[in-house]
N, C-alpha and C positions, 0 to 999 in steps of 0.2 A: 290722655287728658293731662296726664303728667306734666308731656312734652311743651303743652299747649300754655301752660299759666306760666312753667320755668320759662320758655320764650316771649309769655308778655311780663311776667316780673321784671326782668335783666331791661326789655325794652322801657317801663314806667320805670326805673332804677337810675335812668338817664339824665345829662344834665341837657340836654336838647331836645330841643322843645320837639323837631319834628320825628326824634326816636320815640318819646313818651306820647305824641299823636299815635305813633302806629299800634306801641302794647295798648296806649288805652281802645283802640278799632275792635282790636284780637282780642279784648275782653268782651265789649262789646258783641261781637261778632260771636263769642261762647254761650253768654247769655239768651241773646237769640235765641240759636239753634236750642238751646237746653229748655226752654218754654216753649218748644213747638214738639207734642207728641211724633213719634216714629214708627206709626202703628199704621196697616192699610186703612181701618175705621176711619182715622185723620186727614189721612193723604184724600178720601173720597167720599167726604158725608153724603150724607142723603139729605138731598132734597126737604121732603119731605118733613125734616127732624130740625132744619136750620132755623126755621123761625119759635122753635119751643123753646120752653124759659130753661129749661133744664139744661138749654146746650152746652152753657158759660161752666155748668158743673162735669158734665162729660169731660169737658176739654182739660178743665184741673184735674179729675184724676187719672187721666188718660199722660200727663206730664206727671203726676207726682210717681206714679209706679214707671216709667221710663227708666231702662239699667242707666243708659248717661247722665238722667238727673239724679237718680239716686247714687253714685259714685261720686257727681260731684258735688252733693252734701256730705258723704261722707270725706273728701280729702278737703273741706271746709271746717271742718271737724277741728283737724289738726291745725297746728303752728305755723306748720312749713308750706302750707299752700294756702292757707285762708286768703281771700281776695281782698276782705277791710283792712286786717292789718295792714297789708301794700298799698292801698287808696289812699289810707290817712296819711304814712310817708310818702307816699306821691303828692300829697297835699301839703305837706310840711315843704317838700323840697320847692313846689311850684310856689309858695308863701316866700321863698327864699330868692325868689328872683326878678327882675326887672318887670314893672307893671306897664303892661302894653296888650295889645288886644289879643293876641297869641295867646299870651301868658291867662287872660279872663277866660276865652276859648276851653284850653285846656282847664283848667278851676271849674267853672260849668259841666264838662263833660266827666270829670272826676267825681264828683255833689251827684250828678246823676247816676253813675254807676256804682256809687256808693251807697244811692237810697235801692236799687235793684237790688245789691246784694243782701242788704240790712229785711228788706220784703220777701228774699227766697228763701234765706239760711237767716231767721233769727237770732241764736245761739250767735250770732258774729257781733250783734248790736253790744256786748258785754265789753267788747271792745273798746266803748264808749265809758264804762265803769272805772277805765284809768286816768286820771287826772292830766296828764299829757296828751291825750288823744281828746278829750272837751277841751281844751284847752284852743286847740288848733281851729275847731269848730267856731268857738267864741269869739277868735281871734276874725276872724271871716267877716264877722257881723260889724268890726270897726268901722267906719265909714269909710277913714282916713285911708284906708290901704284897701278897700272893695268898691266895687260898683254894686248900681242896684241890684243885677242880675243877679249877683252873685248875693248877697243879701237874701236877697229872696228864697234861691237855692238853696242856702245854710239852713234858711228855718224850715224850709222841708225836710231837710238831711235828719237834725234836730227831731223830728215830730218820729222818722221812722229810726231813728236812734234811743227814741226813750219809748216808744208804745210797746206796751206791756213790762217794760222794763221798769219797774219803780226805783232797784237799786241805782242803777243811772243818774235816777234827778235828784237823790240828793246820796251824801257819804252813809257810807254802813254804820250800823249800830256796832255798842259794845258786842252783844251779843252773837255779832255777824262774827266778830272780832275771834271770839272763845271757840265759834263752829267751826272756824276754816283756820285757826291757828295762823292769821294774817299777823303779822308784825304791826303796821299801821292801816287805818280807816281807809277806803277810796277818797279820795275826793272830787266829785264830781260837780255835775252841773249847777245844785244850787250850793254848793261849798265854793264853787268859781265864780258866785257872783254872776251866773247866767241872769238872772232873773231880772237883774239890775243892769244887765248889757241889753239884752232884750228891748226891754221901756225904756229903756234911755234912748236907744234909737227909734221906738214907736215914738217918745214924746219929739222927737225933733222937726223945728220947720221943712229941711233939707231933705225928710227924706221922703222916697216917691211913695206915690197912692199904692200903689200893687205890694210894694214890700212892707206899706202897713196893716194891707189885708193878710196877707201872710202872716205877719206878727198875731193879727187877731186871733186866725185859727189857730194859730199856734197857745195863746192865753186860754182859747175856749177848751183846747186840749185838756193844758194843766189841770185847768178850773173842775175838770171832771173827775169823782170822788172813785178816790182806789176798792178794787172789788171787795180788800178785804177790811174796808175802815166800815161795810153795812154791817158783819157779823155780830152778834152778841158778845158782848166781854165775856162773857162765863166758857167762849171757843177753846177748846185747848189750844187751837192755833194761833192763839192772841197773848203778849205777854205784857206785863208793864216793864219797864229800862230804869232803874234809878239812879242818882248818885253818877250821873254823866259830866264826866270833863266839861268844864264850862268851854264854847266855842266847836264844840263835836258837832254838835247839831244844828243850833241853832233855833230850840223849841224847847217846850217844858219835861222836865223829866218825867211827867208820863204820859209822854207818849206814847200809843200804841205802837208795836211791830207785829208783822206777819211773822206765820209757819216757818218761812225764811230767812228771819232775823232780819228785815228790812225796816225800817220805818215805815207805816202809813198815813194817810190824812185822809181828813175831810174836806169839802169844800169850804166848808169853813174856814178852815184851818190856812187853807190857802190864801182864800180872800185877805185874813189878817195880813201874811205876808206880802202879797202882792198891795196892800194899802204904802204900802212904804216907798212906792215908785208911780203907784199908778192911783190921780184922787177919783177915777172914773170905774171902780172895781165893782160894787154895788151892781151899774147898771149894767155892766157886761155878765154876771151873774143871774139878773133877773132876763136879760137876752138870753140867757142858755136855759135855765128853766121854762123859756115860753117855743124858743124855734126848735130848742130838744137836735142839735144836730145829730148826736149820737145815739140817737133812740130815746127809750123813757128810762132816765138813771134817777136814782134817786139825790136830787141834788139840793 
């Protein structure tokens, strides 16, 4: 498997277009295979068993125990083989080149193989926790320099780039600060002014119907209240943050953080925020309290 990523790295590491077509194939083409059990049960259901609800769970842990997918989580793990790291520089480098339909092609099929890998191997979305790497994403959503496609792809990318990830969408706290002996705060998504890139292209006449529904779900996302902003104060997992550098956060100094030293919110809290770009928040919050996309959360 080694063999297989070092030969599509070097091939997405390309300034041509049709060498980084073939590593992005060979990713692809890994992917595949690694989501399809290799077990005889798989090669030959039964009958019988195909139309039960319970198939769709067979089949996941029938791939998550697979030695090949479980190797290639684990050389996902590491530095030198992780697949996001190399998409997002293959996206940096395709951002860096003549815009032609080639060039969208590949952007599209990078967005994709990026939200597959961010979906198998979670632990890789942290990748998104570096200010360089949102960055690139952000940049995506310009109008000036994307099509809609590709629009549209970024806010998918975006949705499995920040789910379950709260440190993502916005910069760590001090307190993240003192646990991991960081020098400086991340600064991510809403430290780059995503939120403001976002609605600013949802508010445009220009841009297409498909990429403002995408934008929606993408708001309905946000707007959904982090697991641990339902706890009790009195949690030990829960701490107040005082005495925060003005411009760190971008919120009251007491704010709540998780177990993890992250910020949390309410949907509250967000709504506030998002009033500052969008005068229609209100009614997109009382849509989420009645169509309940994500189940019954307390919102």
């Amino acid at each position: 498997m080694e063999l297989l990523l070092s030969s599509a790295f070097d091939h997405i590491s390309s300034y041509d277009p049709a060498t980084v077509r073939r590593g992005l194939r060979h990713i692809e083409g890994l992917l595949v295979k690694l989501c399809r059990p290799y077990t005889s049960e798989s090669m030959s259901p039964s009958p019988s068993k195909s139309d039960e609800p319970s198939t769709a769970a067979g089949f996941d842990s029938l791939v998550a125990h697979d030695p090949a997918y479980q190797e290639f989580l684990r050389l996902q793990d590491g530095f030198e083989w992780n697949l996001a790291i190399r998409l997002v520089a293959c996206l940096e480098r395709l951002l860096g080149q003549d815009s032609n339909d080639l060039t969208t092609l590949l952007i599209l099929s990078t967005l994709d193989l990026l939200q597959g890998v961010l979906l198998v191997h979670p632990p890789s979305r942290r990748v998104f926790a570096r200010a360089v790497n949102m960055t690139i994403l952000l940049d995506l959503l310009e109008p000036q320099s994307s099509s809609p496609a590709i629009q549209g792809a970024t806010v998918n990318t975006l949705v499995c780039a920040l789910v379950e990830e709260w440190p993502n969408v916005r910069v760590r706290s001090v307190l993240t600060i003192l646990h991991t002996n960081c020098a400086n705060a991340f600064k991510t998504f809403e430290a780059l002014d995503g939120l403001e890139s976002i609605c600013t292209l949802f508010k445009r006449k220009d841009t297409e119907k498909e990429v403002k529904l995408r934008i929606l779900e993408f708001l309905f996302f946000y707007l959904i209240p982090e697991p641990q902003a339902t706890q009790p104060s009195s949690s030990p997992h829960r701490a107040k943050i005082k005495n925060t550098p003005p411009g760190d956060s971008g919120w009251s100094d007491s704010s709540d953080v998780s177990g993890n030293g992250h910020h949390i919110r309410t949907t509250q809290e967000k709504q506030h925020m998002l009033r500052k770009y969008l005068s229609n928040v209100d009614s997109l919050v009382n849509e989420l309290r009645q169509s309940k996309p994500f189940g019954n959360l307390m919102i």
